[in-house]
SESEVEX-362304 format. One record per atom (N, C-alpha, C, O, CB): residue in one letter; x, y, z. Coordinates in steps of 0.1 Angstrom, whole numbers, plus 5000, padded with zeros to 4 digits. Glycine has a CB too. Layout:
! SESEVEX-362304
AXYZ
...
This chain:
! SESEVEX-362304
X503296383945
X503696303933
X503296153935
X502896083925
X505196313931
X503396103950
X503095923950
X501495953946
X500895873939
X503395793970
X500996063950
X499296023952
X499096023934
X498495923929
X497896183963
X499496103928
X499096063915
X499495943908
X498695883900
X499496133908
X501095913913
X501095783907
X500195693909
X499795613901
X502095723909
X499695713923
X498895573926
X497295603920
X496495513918
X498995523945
X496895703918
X495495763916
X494995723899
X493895693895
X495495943919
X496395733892
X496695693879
X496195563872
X495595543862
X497895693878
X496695463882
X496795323879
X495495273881
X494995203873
X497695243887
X494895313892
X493695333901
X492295363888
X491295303886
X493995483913
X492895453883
X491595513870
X491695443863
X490695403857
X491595643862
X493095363858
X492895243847
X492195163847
X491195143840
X493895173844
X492595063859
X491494963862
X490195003864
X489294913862
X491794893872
X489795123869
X488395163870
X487495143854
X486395093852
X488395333876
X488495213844
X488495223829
X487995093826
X486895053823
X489795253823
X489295013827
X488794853819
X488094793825
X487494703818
X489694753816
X487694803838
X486594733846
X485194803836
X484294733831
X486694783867
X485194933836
X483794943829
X483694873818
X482794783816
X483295073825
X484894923807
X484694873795
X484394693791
X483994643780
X485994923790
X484794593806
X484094483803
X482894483807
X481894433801
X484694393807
X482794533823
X481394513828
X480494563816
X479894463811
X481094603842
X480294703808
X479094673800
X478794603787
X477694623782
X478694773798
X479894523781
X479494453774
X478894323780
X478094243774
X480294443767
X479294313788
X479094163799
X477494223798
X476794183788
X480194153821
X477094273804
X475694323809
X474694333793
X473594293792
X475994493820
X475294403785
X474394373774
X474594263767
X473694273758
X474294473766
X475394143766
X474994043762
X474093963768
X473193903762
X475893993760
X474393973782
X473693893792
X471893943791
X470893873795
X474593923809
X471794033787
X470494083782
X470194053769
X469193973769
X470294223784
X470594083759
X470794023744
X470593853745
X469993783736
X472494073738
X471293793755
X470993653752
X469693583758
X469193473754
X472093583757
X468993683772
X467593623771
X466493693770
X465493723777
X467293543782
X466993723757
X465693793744
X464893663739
X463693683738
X466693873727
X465293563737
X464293473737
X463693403747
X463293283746
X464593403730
X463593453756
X462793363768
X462193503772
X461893513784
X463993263783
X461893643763
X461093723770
X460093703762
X460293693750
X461493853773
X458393703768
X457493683754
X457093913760
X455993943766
X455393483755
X457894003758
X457294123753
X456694173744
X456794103733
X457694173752
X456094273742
X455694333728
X455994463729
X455394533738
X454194313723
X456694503722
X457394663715
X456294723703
X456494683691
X459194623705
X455494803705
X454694843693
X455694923687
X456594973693
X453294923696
X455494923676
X455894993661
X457294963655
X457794973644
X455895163662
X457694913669
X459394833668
X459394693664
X460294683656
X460194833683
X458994623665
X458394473660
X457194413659
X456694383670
X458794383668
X456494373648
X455594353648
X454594263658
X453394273661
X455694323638
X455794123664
X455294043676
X455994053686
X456994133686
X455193903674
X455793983696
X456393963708
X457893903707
X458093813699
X455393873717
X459093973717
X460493933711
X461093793708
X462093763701
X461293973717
X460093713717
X460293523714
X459693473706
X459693353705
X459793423725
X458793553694
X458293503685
X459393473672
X460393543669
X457293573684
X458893353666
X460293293650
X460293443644
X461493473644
X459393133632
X459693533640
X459593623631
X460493733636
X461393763629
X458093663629
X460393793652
X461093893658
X462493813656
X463293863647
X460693923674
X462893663665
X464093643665
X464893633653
X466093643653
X464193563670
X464093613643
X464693613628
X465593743626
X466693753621
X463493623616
X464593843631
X465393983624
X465894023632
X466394133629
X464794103619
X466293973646
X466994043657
X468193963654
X469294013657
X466294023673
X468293823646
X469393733645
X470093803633
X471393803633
X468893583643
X469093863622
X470093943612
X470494053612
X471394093604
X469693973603
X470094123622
X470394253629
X471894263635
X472594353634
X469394273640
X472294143644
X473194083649
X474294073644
X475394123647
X472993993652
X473693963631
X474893923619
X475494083612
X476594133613
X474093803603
X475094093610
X475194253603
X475794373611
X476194483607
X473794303598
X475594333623
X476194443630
X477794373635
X478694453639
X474894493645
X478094263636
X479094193634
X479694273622
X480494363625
X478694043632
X479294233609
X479994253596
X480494413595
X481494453590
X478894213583
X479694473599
X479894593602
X481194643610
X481994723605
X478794623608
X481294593619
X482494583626
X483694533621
X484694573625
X482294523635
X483694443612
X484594363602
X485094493597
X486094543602
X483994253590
X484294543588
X484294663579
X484794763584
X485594833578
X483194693576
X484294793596
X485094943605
X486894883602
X487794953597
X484594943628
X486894773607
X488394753615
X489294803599
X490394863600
X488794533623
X488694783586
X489794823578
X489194963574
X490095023568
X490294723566
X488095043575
X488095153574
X487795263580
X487995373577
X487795153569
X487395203592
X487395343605
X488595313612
X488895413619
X486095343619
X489795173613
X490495203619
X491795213616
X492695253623
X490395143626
X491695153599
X493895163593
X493295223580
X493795203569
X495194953588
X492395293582
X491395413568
X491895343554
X492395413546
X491895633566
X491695213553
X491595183538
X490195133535
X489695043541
X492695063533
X489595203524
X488595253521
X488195123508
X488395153496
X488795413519
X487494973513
X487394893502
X486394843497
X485494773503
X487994823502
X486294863481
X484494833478
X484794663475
X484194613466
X483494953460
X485594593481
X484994443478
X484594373492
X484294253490
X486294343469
X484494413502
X484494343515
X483294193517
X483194093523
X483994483526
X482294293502
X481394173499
X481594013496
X480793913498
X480894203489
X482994023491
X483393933483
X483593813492
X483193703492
X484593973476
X484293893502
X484993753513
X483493703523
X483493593527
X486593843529
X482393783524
X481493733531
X480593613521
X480093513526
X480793843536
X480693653506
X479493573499
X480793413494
X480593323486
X478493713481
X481893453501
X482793323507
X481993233515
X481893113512
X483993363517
X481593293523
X481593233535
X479793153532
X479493033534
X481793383550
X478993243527
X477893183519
X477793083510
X477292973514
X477293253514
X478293093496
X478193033489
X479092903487
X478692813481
X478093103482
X480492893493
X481692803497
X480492673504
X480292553500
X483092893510
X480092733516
X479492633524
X478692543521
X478692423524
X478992673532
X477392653510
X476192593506
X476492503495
X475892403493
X475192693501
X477592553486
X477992443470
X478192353479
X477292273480
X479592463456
X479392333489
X479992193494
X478892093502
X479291983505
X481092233505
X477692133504
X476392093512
X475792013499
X475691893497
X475392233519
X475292113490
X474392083482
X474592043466
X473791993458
X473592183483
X475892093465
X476892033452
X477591933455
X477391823448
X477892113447
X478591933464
X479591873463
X478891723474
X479591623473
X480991983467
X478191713480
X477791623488
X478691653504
X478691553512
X477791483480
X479391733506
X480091723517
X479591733533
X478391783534
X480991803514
X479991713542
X479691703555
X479291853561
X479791933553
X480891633563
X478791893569
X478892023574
X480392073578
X480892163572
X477992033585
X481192003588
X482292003594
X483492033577
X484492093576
X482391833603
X482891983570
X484091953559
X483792073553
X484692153551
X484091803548
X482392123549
X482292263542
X482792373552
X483392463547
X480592313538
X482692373565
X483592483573
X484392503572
X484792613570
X483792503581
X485192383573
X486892393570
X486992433560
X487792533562
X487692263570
X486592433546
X486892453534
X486592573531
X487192633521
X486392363526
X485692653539
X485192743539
X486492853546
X486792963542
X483992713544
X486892793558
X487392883569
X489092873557
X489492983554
X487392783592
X489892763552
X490492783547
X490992923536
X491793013536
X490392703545
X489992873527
X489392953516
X489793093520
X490693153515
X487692923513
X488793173534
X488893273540
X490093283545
X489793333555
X488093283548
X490793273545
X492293313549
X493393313534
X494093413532
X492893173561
X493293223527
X494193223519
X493393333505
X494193413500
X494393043517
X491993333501
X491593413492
X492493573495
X493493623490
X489893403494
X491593603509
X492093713511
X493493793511
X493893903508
X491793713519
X494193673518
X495893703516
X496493723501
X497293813500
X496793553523
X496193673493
X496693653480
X495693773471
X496193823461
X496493483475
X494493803474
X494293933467
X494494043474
X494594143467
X493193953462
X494694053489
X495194143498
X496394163497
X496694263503
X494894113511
X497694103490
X498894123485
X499094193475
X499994283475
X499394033482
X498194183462
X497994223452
X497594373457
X498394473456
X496994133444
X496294383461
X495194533462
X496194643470
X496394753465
X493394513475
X496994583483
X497694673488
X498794723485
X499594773494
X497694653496
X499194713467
X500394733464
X500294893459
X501294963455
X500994623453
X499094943460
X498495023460
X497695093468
X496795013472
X498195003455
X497495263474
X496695293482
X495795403473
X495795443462
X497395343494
X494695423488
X493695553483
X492595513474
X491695433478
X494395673475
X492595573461
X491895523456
X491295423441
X490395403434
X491595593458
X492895403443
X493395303436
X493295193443
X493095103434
X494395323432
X493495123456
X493095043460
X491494993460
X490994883459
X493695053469
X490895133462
X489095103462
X488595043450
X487494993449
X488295243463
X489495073440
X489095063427
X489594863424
X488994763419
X490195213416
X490794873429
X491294733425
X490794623433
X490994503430
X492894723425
X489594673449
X489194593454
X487894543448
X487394433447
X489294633465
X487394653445
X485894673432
X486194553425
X485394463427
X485694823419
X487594533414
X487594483407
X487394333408
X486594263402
X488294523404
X488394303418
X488294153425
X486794123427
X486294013423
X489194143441
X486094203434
X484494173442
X483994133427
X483494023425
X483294333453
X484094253414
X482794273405
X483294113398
X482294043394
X482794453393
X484694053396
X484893913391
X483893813400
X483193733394
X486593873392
X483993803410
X483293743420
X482093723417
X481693613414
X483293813431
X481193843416
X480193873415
X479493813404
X478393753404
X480293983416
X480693853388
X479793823376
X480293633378
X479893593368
X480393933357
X480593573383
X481093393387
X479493373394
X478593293390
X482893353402
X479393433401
X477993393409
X476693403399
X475893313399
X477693513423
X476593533390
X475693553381
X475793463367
X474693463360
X475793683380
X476593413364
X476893373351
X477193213352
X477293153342
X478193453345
X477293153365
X477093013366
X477792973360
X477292883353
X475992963364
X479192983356
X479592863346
X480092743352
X480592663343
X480692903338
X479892693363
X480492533360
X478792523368
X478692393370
X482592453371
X477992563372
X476792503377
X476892513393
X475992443399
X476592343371
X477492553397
X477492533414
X476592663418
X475792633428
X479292543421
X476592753414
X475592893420
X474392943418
X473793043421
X476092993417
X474092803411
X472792863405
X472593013402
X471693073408
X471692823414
X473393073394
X473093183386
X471993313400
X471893343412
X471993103369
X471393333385
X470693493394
X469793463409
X469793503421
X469193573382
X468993343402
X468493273414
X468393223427
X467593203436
X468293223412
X469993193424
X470393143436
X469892973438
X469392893430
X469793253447
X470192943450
X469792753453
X470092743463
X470992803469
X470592613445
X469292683467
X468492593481
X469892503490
X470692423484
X466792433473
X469792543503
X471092463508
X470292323514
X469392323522
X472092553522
X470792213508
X470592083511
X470692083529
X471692053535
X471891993503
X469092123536
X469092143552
X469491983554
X470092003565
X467392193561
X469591903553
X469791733559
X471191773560
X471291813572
X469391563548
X472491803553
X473591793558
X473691933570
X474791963574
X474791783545
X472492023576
X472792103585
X472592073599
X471492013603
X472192213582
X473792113609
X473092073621
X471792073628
X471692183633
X473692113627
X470992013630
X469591973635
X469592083647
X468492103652
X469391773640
X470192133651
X469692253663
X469392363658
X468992463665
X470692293674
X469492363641
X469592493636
X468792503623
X468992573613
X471192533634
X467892413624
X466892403614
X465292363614
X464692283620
X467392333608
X465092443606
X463192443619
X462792573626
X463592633633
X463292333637
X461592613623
X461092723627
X461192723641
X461492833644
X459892753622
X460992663648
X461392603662
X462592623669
X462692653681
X461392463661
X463692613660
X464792623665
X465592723664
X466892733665
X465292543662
X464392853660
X465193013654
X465993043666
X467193063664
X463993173650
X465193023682
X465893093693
X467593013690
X468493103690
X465093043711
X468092903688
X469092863684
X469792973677
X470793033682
X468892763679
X469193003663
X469993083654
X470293223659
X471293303658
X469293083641
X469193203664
X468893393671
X470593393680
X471493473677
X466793413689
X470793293689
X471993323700
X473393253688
X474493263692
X471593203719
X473293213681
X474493183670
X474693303661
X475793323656
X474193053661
X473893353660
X473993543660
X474793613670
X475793683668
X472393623663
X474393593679
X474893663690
X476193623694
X477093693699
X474093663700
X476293493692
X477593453699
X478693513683
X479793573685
X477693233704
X478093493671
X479293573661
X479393723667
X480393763675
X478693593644
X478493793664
X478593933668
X479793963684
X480494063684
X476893983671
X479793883694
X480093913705
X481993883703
X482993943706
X478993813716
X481793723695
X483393713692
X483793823684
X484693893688
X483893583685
X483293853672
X483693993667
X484094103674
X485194163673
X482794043660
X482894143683
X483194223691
X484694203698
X485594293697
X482094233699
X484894073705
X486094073711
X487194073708
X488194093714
X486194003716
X487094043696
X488393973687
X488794143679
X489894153675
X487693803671
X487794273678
X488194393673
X488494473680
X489094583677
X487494433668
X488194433693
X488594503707
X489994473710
X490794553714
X487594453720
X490294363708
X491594263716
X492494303706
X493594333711
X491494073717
X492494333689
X493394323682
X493394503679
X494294543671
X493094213672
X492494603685
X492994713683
X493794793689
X494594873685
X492194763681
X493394743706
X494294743714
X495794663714
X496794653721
X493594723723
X495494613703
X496794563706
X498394613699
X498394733697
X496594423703
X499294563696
X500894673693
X500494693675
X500694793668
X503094533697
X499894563671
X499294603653
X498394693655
X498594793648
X498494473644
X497594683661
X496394773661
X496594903663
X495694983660
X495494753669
X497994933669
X497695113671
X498695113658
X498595223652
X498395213691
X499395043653
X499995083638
X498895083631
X498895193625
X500994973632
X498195033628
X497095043620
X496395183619
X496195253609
X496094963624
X496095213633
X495195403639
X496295473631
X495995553623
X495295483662
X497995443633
X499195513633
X499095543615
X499095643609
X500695423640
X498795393610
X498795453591
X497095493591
X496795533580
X499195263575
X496295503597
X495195583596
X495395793593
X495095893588
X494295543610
X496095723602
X496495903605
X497695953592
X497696053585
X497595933625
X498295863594
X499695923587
X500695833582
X501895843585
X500495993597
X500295743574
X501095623564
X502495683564
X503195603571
X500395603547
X502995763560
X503895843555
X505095863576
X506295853581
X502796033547
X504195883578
X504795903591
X505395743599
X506395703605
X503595993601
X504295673595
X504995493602
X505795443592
X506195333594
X503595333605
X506095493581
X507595463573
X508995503579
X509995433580
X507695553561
X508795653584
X509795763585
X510695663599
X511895633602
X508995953590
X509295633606
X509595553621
X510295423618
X510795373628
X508195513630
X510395373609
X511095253605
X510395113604
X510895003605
X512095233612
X509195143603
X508294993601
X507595003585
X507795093577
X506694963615
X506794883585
X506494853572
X504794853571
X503894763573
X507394703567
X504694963567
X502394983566
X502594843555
X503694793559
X501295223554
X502494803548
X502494723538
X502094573545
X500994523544
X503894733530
X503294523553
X502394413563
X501394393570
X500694293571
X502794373570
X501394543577
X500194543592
X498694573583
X497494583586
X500594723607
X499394593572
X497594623563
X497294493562
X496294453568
X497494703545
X498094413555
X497994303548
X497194213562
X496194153561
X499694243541
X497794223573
X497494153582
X495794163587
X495094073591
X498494173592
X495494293585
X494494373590
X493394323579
X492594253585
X494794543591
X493194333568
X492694293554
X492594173555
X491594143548
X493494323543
X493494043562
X492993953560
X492593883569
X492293763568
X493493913555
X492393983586
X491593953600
X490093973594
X489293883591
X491994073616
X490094123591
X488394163586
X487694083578
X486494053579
X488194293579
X488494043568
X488293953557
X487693803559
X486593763554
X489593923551
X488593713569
X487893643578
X487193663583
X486393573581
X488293603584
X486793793594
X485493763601
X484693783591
X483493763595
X485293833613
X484693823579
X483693863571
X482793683568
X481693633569
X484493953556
X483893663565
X483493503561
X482793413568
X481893353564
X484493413558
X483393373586
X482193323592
X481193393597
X480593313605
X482393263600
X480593533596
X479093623595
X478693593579
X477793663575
X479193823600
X479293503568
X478693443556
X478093343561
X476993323557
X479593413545
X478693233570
X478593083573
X477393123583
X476593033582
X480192993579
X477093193590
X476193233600
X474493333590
X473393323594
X477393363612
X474793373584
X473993443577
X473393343565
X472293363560
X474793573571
X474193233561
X473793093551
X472593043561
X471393023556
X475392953548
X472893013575
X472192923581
X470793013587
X469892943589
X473192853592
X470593123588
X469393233587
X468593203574
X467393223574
X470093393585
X469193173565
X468893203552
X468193023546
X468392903550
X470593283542
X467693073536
X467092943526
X468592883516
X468992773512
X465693013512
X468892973516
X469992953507
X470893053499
X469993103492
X469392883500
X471793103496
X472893193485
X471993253476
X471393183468
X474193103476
X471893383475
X471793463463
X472793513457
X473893493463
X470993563465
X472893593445
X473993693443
X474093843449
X475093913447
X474193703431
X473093883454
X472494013461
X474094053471
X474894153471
X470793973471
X474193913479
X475293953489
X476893963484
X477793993491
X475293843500
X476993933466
X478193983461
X478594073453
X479494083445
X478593913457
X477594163457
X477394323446
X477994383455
X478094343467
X475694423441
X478494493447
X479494603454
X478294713460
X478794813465
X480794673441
X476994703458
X476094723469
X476094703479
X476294803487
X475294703469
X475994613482
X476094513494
X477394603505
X477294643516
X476794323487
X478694623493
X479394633505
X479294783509
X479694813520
X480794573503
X478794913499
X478395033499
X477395073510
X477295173516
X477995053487
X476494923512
X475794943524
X476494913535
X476294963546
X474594873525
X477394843535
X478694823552
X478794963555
X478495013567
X480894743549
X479295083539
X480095153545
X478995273549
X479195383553
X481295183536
X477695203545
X476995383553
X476395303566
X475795373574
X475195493541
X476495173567
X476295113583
X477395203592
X477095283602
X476794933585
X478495183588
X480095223601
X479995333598
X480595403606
X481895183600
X479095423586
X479395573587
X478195623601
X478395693611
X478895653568
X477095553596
X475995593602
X476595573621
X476895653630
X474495463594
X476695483620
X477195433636
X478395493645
X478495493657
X477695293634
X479195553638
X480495603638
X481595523634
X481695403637
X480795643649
X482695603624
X483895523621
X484995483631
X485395593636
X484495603611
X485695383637
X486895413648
X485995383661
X486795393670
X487595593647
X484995353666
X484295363675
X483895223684
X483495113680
X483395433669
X484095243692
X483895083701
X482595033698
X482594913697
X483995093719
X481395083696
X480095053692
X479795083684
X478995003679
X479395063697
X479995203676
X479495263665
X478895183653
X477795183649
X480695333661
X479795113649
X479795023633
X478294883639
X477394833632
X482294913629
X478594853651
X477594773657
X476394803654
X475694743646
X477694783669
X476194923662
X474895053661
X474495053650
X473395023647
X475195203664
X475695103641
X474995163626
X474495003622
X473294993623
X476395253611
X475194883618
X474394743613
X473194743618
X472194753612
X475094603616
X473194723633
X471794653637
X470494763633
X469294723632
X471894603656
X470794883632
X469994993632
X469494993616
X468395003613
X470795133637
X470594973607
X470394963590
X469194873588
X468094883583
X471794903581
X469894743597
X469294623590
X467694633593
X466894663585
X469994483596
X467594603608
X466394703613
X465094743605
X464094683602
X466994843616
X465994903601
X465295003597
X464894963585
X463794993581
X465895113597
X466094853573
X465594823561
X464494733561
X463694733551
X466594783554
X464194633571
X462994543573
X461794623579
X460694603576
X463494403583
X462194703588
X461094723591
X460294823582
X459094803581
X461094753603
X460694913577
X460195013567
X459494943558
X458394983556
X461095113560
X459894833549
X458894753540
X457894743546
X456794783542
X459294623535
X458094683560
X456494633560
X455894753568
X454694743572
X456194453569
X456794903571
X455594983573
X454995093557
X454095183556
X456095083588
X455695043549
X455195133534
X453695043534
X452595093535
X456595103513
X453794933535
X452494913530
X451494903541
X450394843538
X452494793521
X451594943548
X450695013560
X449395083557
X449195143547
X451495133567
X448495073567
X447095183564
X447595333565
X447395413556
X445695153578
X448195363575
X448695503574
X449295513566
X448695603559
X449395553582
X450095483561
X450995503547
X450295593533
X450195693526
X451495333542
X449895433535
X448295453523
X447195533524
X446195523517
X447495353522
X447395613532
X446195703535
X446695843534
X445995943538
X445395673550
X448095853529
X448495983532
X448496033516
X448395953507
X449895993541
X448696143513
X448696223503
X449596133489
X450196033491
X449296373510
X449596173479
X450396093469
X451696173474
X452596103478
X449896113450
X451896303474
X453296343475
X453896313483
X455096333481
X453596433474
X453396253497
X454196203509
X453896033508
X454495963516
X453596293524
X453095973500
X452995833498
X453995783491
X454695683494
X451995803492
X454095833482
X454795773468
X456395743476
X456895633476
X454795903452
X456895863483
X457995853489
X458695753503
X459895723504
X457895953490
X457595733512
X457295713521
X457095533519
X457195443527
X456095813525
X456795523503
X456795383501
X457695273500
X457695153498
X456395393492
X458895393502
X460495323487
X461295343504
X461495453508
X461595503465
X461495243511
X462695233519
X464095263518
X464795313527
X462595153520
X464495223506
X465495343503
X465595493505
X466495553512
X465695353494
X464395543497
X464495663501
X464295713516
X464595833519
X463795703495
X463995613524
X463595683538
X465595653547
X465995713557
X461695563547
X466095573540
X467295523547
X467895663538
X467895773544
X467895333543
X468295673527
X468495773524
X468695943530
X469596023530
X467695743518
X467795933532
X467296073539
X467596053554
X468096153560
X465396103536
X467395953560
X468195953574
X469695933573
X470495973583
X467695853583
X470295873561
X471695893561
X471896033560
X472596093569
X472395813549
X471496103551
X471796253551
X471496333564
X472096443566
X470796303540
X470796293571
X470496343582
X471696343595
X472096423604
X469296273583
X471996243591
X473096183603
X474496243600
X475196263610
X473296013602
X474796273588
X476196313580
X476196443585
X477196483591
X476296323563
X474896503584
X474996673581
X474996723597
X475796813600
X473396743570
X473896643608
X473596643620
X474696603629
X475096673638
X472496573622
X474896513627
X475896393636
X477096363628
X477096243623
X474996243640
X478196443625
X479196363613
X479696273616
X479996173610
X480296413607
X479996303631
X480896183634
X480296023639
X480895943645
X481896233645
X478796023634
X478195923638
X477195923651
X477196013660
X479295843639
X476595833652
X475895813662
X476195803675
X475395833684
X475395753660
X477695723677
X478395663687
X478895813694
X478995823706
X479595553682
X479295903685
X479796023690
X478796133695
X479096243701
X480496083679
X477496073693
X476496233701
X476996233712
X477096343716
X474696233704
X477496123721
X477396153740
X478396293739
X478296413742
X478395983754
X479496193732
X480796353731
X480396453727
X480896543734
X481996363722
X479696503717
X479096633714
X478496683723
X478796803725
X478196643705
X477496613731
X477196683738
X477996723753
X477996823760
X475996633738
X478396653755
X479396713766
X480296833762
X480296933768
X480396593771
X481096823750
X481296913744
X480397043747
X480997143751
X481396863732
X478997043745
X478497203740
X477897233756
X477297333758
X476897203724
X478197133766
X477897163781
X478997233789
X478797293799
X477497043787
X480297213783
X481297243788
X481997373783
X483097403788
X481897133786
């Protein structure tokens, strides 16, 4: 009986020792991606220290961050919401008006920004969750699609409408502007994604977080027990919500400037076939699926218009052209092959060895 007790405790720490050592080890590789000059054929067009690679390796990042935002309220307390867009094109467009409208400081558009992100969310996250299922999906839609038509319809002049507008770079920090200074942006990528990472790790494990798994499973059942699903949502809705918002403030500074693209309830339809693709609930999964989406959506443009491409038959061209369709068809692939995501093949296969 002592040897198990002690053999017990023994496997824990063995446990969490891995679970830090390998994130430790792939950041620490992830962060000197720009000091390697490699070349990856068919995977990146240049060598990984080039402005062009670090660009998409830096949006790859952001997105696999947001992705994770996204898991935490629907792979991990299963509320299923089409506005998630909303709180990120916060985090974009808040920053850029206060830069390039309002004349304000960088420091003063974060704050206003980081506010905004807490209080927006709480106050329609009160409202959405007075309701579940799919009535909440519906009333989150609603909030995003108001959002959305404000960004498109320009009425006081701050959003420049369909077009979008240019963020005034003089009020942006000087380390983070300039083709020169992508390796900068590239590791301000990484450092979001990594706090995400920590901050979804720290709070799932933690006494909210397994209430959250607990109303994933069985809402009905964390009543009976005497607590209240209604707060730990609210709380949860408005963690993800926030991090949604600074991977907006991080994704502004990648960018030329705010479109409305990032406040369509597209936008957030693609989160949810990122965490599907990656796995739902999953320590890497939602990661995987972003950086893999984002990826695959840049890189397929620029291989449709390819010599091979173009040299192949009309019935395999025409198709082969539309990146959607090719994301498409590997989502289907992954659902039908892999349901539970990508994160879950190791387990399958141990599964069909055993």
């Amino acid at each position: 009986m002592s040897t198990l007790t002690a053999t017990r405790p023994a496997g824990r720490v063995l446990m969490h020792a891995r679970g830090i050592v390998l994130p430790v080890a792939v950041l620490i590789v992830l962060a000197l991606v720009p000091k390697l000059a490699v070349d990856i054929p068919y995977v990146f067009k240049d060598t990984l220290n080039t402005p062009g690679t670090l660009q998409l390796l830096a949006l790859c990042l952001v997105f696999g961050g947001l992705a994770m935002t996204y898991d935490l309220l629907f792979g991990y307390t299963g509320l299923l919401s089409f506005g998630h867009a909303l709180y990120f094109a916060v985090g974009v467009y808040l920053v850029a008006i206060a830069l390039t409208k309002w004349h304000w400081s960088f420091a003063e558009g974060l704050l206003f920004a980081a506010a905004v992100g807490i209080v927006l969310p709480l106050l329609l996250g009160a409202v959405s969750l007075r309701v579940g299922g799919i009535a909440f999906a519906m009333v989150t839609l609603a909030f995003a699609q108001a959002g959305s038509i404000l960004a498109f319809k320009n009425p006081w002049g701050w959003t420049g409408g369909e077009e979008g507008f240019g963020t005034d770079y003089t009020k942006l920090p000087a380390a983070f502007v300039g083709i020169f200074n992508t390796k900068n942006l590239y590791w301000l990528a990484l450092g979001y994604a990594a706090v995400v990472f920590a901050i979804v790790r720290w709070a799932v494990g933690s006494s909210p977080g397994r209430v959250w798994q607990a109303i994933r499973e069985n809402e009905l059942r964390v009543q009976v027990l005497g607590l209240r699903p209604y707060g730990y949502k609210l709380l949860v809705f408005v963690l993800a919500s926030f991090l949604a918002t600074a991977g907006g403030v991080v994704y502004l500074l990648l960018q030329t400037g705010p479109t409305t693209e990032v406040t369509t309830a597209n936008f957030t339809l693609t989160l949810l076939v990122m965490v599907v693709i990656g796995g739902t609930g999953t320590r890497w999964g939602a990661f995987v699926g972003g950086v893999l989406y984002t990826w695959a959506n840049q890189r397929l443009g620029d291989a449709s218009g390819s010599h091979a491409v173009e040299s192949l038959p009309s019935v395999l061209r025409t198709p082969l052209q539309q990146p959607l369709f090719v994301l498409g068809v590997i989502f289907i692939l992954v659902v039908f092959f892999a349901p539970g995501g990508l994160a879950r093949l190791g387990r399958i296969g141990k599964a069909l060895r055993s």
